[in-house]
C-alpha positions in Angstrom: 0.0 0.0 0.0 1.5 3.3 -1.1 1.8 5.8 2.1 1.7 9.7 1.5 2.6 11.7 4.4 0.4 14.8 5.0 2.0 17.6 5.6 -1.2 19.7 6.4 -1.3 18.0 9.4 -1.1 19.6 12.9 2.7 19.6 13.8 3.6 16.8 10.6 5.4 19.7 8.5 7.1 20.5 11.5 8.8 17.5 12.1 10.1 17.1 9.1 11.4 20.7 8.3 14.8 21.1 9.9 14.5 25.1 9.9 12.4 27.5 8.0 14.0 29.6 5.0 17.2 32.0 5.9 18.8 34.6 4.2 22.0 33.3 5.9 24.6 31.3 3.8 25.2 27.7 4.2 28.4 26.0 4.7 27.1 23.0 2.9 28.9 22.3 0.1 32.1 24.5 0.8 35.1 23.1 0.2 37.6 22.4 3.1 39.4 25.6 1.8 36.5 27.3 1.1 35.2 26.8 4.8 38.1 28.2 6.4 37.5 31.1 4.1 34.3 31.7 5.0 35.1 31.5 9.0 38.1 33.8 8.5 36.1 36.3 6.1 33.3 36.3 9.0 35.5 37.1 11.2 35.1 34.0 13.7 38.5 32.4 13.9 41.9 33.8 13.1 43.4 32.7 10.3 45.9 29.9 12.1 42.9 28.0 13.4 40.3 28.3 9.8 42.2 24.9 8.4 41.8 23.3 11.7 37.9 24.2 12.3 37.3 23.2 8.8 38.0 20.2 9.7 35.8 20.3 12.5 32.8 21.6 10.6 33.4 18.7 7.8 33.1 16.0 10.1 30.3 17.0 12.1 28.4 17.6 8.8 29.2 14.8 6.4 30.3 12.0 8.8 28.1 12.9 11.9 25.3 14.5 9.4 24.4 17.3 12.1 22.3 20.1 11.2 22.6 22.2 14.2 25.5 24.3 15.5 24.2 23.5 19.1 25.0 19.6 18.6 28.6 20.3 17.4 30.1 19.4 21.2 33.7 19.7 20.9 33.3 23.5 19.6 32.8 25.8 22.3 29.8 27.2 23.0 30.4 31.0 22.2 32.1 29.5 18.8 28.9 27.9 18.1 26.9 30.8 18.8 28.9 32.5 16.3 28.3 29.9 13.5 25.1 30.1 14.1 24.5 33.8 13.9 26.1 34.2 10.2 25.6 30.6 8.2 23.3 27.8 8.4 23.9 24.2 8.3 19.9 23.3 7.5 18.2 20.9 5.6 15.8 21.9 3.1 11.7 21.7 3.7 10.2 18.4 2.9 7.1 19.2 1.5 5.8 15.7 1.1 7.5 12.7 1.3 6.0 9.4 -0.1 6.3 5.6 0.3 5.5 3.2 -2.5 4.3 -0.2 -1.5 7.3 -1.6 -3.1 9.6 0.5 -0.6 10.5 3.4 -3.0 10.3 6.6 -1.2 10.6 10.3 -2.7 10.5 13.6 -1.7 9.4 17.0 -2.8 12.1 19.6 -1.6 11.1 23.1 -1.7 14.1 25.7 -1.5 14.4 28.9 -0.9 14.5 32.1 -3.4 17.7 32.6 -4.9 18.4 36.7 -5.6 15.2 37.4 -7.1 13.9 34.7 -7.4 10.9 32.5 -6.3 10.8 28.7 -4.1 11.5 25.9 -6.5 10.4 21.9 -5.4 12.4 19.3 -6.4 12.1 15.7 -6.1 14.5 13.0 -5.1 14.0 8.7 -4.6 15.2 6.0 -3.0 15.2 2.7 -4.2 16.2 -0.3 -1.5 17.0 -3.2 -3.5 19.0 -6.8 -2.2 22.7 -5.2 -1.2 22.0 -1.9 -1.7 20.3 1.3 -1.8 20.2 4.3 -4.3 19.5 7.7 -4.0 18.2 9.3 -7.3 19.3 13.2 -7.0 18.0 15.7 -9.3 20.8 18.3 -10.4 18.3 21.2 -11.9 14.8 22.5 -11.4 12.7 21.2 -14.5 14.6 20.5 -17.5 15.7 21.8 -21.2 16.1 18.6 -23.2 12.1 18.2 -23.7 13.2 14.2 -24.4 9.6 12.9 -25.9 9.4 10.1 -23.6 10.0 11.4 -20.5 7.6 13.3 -17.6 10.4 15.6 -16.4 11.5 16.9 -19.6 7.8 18.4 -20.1 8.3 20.7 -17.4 10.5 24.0 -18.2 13.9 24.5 -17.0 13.8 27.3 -13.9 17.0 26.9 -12.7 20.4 25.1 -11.8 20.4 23.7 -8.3 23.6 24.8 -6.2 26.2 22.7 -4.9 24.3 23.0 -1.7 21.1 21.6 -2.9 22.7 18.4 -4.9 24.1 17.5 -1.5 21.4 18.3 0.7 19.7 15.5 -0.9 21.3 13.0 -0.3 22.0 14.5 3.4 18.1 14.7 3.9 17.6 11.4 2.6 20.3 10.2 5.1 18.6 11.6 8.1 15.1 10.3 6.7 16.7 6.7 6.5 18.7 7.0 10.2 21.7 6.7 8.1 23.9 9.1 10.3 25.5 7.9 13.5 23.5 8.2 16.8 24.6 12.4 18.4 25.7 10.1 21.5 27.8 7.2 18.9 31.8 7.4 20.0 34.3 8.5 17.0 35.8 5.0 17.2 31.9 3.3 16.5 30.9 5.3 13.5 28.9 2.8 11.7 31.1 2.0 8.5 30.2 3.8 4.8 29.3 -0.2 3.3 26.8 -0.5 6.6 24.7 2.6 4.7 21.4 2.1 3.8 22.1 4.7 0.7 25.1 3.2 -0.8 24.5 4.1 -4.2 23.8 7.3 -5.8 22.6 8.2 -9.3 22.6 11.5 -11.1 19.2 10.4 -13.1 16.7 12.6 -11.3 15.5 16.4 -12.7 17.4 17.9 -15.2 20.8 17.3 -17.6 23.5 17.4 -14.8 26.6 17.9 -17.6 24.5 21.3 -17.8 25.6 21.9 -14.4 28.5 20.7 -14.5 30.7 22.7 -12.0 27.8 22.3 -9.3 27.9 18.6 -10.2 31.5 18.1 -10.0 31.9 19.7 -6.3 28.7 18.2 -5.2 30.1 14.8 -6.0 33.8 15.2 -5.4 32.1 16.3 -1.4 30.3 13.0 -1.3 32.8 10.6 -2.5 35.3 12.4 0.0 37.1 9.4 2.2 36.8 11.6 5.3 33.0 12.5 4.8 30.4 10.9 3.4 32.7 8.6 1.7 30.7 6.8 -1.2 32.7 5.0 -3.8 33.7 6.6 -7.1 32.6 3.1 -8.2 29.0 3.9 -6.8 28.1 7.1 -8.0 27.0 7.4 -11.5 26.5 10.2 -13.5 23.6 9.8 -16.4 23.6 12.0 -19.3 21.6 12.2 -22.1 24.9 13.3 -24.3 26.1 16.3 -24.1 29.5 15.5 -25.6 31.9 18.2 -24.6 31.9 17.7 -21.5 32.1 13.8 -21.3 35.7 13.1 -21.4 35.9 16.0 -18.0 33.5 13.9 -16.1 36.1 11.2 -16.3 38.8 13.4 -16.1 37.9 16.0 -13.4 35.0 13.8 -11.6 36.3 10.1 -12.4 32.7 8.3 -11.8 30.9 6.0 -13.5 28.7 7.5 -16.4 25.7 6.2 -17.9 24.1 6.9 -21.5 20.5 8.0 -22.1 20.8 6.1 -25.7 17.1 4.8 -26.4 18.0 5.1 -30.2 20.6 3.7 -32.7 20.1 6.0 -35.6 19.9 9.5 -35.4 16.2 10.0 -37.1 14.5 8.1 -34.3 16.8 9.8 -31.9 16.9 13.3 -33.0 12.8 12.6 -31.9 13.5 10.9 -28.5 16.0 12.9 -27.3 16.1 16.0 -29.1 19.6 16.8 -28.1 20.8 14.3 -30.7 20.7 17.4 -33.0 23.4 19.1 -31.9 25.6 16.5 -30.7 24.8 13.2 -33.0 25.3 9.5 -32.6 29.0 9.2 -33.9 30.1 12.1 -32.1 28.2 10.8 -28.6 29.8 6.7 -29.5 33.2 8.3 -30.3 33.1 10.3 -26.8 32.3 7.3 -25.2 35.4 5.4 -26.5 37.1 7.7 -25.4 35.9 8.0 -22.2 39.1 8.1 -19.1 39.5 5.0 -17.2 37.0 3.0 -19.6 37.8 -0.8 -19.2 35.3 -4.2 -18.4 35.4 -2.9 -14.6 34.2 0.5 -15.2 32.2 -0.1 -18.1 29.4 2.3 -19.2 25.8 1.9 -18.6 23.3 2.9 -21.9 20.1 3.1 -20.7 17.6 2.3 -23.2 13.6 2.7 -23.1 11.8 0.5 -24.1 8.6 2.2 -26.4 5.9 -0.3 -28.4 6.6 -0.2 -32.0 9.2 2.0 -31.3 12.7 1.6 -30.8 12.2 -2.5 -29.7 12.4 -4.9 -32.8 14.8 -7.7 -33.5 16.5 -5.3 -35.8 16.8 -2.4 -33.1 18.8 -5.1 -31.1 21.0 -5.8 -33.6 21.8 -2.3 -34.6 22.3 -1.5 -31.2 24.8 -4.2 -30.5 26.5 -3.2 -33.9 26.6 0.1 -32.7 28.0 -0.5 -29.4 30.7 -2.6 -30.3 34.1 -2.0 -29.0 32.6 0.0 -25.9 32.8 -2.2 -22.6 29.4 -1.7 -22.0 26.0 -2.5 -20.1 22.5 -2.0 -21.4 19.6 -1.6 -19.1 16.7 -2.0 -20.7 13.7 -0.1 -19.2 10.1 -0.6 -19.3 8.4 2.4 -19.6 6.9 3.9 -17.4 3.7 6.0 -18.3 2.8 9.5 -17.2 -0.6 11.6 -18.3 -0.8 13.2 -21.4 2.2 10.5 -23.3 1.2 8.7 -26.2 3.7 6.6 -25.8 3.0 2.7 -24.8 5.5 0.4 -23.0 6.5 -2.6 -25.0 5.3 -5.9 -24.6 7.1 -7.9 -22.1 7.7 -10.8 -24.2 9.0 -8.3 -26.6 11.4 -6.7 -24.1 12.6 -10.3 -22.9 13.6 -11.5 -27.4 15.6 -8.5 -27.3 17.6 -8.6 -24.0 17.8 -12.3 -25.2 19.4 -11.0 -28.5 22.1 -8.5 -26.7 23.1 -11.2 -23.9 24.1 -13.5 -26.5 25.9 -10.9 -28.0 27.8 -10.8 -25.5 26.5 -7.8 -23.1 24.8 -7.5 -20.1 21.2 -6.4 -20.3 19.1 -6.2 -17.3 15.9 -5.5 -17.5 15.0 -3.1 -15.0 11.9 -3.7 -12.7 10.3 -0.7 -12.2 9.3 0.9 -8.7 8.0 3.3 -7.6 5.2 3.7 -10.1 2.5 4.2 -7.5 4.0 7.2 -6.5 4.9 8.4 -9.8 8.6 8.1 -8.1 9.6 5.5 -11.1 12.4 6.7 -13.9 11.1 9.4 -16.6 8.0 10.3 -14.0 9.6 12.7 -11.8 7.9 16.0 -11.8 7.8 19.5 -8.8 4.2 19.2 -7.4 4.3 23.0 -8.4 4.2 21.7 -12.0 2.3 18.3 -12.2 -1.3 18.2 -12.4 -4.2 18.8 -10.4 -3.7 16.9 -7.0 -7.3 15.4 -7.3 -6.3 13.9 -10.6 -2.9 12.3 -9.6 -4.7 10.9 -6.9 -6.7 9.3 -9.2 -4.0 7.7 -11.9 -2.2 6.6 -8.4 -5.4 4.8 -6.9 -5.5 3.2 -11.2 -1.9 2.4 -11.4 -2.1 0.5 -7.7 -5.2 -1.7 -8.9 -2.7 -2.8 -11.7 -3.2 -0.8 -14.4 -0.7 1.3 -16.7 1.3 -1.5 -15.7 3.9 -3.4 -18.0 
């Protein structure tokens, strides 16, 4: 049974809002440079202690995942006060979060203004699966590419999200999940990075990330810090749906694994699906990929295809796609799709999707098919959409209650 939690209700928004809007700056996603900086600058330590409180600060928020000056204990009191009165170290408002009956959760973020600017909403999900868990994180408010298939891409870009805001989803989600260590936990018991429920995190949620790139880049060089958060290069992966300049500096400068929005293997169909194909075609997309730093069979790259009735899913789809592919160490996920009002789009027949991962296993690549979650709660991939911009809450209501008597299903 999916769970929505109402946020209307007496005293429910408050317990999951960490702090209201402030006009004060965060020290979230600061560099360890760029937080002594910001100390010194404020004029709260002297320049010989700013590389030693850094430190402090970093730990307290990325390995103890505290969100309060007051529950940083080895910083004196008057220090604290300090911090307090000129940055913030809050999580964003949770406007709604949501639990699928499969387990899936999302949530709608709302952040502040920005200069002139209005609120935005943002969602982010978590998927438990066997061994893991992974954090979708959206990297921009809405979206530009207007891919055919897909839910987010129908809403319009408003805005890139700061460094702050990539992290302080997967920070939030932490907290949701009791993923931080206990205030009261010694140094020397810090429950170990692998013992995380949110092990894995994807760059698939709102919005092109290599349209972000810098905010990206810090964002996910902070996370997959060794004395922080400390998630594995080898677990973060960065989806794109091709923008090709800036593909070789994700490997260079970020180093994680990337995955491919492909759902097309000639450049008619795909200059339709995703739109961006016109400015950076196939054999300029394929050649990047070849290219890309540190490819090899253990950090292959992921293509993520879509799988659309009468489409993009014949036998001969498969085997141009495999032709196409060839010489890249490569995955394929194959993906159901998932539907969304308004598309006129169908998801393929399931026999239909199993002939053609058939066809590229024994071709020698690795094709899941991924089982799609979420779907209840319009959480599943291609479906995510700000509240501010979806449709009429009466009528989502009603595609939920439809989708969880087993309809619009695959």
């Amino acid at each position: 049974m999916t769970i929505s939690i109402d946020l209307n209700a007496e005293g429910a928004r408050d317990a999951l809002r960490r702090a209201t809007p402030t006009e004060k700056p965060s020290l979230i996603g600061l560099t360890r440079a760029e937080l002594g900086e910001a100390l010194v600058g404020a004029g709260i330590v002297p320049e010989r202690q700013a590389k030693m409180r850094a430190q402090q600060l970093w730990h307290w928020m990325y390995v103890r995942g505290v969100s309060d000056f007051a529950h940083m204990f080895n910083i004196s009191k008057d220090l604290r006060a300090e911090l307090d009165k000129h940055f913030t170290v809050a999580r964003p408002e949770i406007v709604e979060e949501q639990i699928s009956s499969d387990g899936t959760r999302k949530w709608l973020f709302r952040f502040p203004p920005r200069g002139a600017g209005r609120p935005v909403e943002i969602e982010t999900v978590y998927i438990p699966e066997e061994g893991r868990g992974t954090l979708c994180i959206s990297s921009q408010v809405g979206c530009t590419l207007t891919c055919s298939f897909c839910h987010t891409g129908t809403q319009k870009l408003v805005r890139n999200l700061t460094t702050e805001e990539i992290l302080a989803q997967l920070l939030t989600a932490r907290d949701r999940l009791g993923d931080f260590p206990d205030r009261d936990t010694p140094d020397g018991a810090i429950v170990p990075a692998e013992g995380r429920k949110v092990s894995n995190i994807v760059m698939m949620g709102m919005g092109e990330p290599l349209y972000n790139f810098e905010a990206v880049k810090k964002a996910l060089l902070i996370a997959s810090d060794g004395d922080g958060l400390s998630l594995s290069k080898r677990r973060i992966t960065l989806s794109t749906s091709g923008v090709v300049p800036e593909i070789a500096r994700t490997g260079e400068e970020i180093g994680v694994m990337l995955a491919i929005s492909l759902h097309a293997t000639n450049d008619d169909l795909r200059d339709l699906l995703v739109p961006i194909n016109k400015k950076f075609p196939l054999k300029d997309l394929i050649a990047a990929c070849k290219a890309y730093p540190g490819l090899s069979n253990a950090k292959r790259i992921t293509f993520e295809y879509v799988m659309l009735k009468d489409v993009n899913d014949s036998l001969d789809d498969a085997k141009a796609l495999v032709k196409l592919l060839k010489g890249i160490p490569a995955k394929i996920n194959l993906i159901p799709f998932n539907p969304w009002p308004g598309t006129n789009y169908q998801c393929s027949d399931w026999e239909t999707i199993e002939k053609f991962a058939d066809y590229i296993n024994n071709a020698g690549y690795a094709s899941p098919i991924r089982t799609p979650r979420g779907r209840d709660i319009l959480a599943a991939c291609g479906q995510l959409k700000s509240e501010s911009e979806r449709m009429r809450k009466v009528d989502r209501l009603a595609l939920e209650a439809m989708m969880i008597a087993g309809h619009g299903e695959a």
